[in-house]
C-alpha positions as CSV (number, residue, x, y, z in Angstrom):
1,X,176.0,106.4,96.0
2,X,176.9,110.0,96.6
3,X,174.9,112.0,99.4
4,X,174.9,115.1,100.2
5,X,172.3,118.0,101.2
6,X,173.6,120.4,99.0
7,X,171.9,120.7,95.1
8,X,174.6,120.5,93.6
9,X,178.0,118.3,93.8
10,X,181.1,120.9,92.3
11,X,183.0,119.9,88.9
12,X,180.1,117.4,88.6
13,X,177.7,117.1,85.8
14,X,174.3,116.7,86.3
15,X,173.5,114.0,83.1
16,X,169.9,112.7,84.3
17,X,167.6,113.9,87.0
18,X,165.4,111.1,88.5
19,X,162.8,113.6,90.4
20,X,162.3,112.9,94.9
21,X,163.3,109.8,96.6
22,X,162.3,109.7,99.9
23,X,162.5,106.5,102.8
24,X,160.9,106.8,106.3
25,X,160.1,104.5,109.4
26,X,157.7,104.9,112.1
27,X,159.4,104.3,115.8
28,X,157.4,104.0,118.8
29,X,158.9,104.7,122.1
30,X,160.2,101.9,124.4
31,X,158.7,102.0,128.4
32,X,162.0,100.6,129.3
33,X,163.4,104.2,127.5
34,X,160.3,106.0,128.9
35,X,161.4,104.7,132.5
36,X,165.3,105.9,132.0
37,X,164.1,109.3,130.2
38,X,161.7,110.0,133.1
39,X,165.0,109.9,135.4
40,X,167.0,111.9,133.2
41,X,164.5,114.4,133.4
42,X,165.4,114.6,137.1
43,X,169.0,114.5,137.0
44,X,169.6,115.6,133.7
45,X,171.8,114.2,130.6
46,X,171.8,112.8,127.8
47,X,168.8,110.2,126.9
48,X,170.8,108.0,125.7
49,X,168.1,105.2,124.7
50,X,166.5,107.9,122.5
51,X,169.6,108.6,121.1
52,X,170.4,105.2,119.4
53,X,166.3,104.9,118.7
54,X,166.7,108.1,116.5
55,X,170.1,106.9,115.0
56,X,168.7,103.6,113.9
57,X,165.9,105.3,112.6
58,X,167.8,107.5,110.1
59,X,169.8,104.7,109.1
60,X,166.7,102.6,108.2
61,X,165.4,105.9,106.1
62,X,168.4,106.9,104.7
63,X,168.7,102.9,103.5
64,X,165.6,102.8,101.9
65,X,165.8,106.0,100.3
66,X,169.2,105.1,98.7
67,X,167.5,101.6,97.7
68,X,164.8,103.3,96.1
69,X,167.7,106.1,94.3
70,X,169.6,102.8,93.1
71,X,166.1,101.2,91.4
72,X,166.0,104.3,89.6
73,X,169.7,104.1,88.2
74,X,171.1,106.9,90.2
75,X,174.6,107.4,91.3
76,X,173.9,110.4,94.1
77,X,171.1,112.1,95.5
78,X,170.8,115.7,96.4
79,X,169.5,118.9,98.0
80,X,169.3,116.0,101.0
81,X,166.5,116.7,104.1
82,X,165.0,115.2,106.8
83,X,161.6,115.8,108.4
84,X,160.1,114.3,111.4
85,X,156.1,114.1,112.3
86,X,153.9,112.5,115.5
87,X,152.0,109.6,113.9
88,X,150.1,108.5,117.6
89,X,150.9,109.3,120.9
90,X,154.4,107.9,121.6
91,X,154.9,107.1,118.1
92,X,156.8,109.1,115.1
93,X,157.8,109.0,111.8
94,X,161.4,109.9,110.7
95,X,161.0,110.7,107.0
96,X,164.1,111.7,104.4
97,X,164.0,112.9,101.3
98,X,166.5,114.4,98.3
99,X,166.4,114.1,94.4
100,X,167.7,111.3,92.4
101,X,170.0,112.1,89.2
102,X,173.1,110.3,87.1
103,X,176.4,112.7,87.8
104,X,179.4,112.9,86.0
């Protein structure tokens, strides 16, 4: 599967266009990540916890996009983006979204 966030891949064909995929998970925050972010905000650096929480969520998104691209027959998905929103308080959702088409 071929990603990318532009809309169009050079010396490709576009040969069938699928419409938006999109994948997403909802994360809540950790109080053992709360506790070490609340001392980072002291002493400053990186919040390392949150880091990995936000990686694993795109991953998880990303994965189910692609799975949903794949049930469609594509071969890439374009124009790639990501958006993220506050679902509750210490919870958010990491959504992803591009267009699904058959390149050549």
């Amino acid at each position: 599967m071929l990603i990318t966030n532009i809309e169009y891949i050079p010396n490709r064909e576009i040969i069938e266009h699928f419409g938006i995929v999109s994948g997403s998970t909802v994360r809540a925050k950790h109080v053992g990540r709360d506790m070490m972010a609340g001392f980072k905000n002291i002493f400053g650096g990186e919040l390392k916890g949150y880091t990995e929480l936000l990686t694993e969520s795109r991953e998880e998104a990303m994965d189910r996009m692609i799975a949903q691209a794949q049930s469609l027959g594509a071969n890439a998905i374009l124009n790639v983006r990501f958006s993220t929103s506050s679902v509750a308080a210490g919870a958010s959702e990491l959504y992803v979204y591009g267009t699904a088409v058959v390149i050549r």
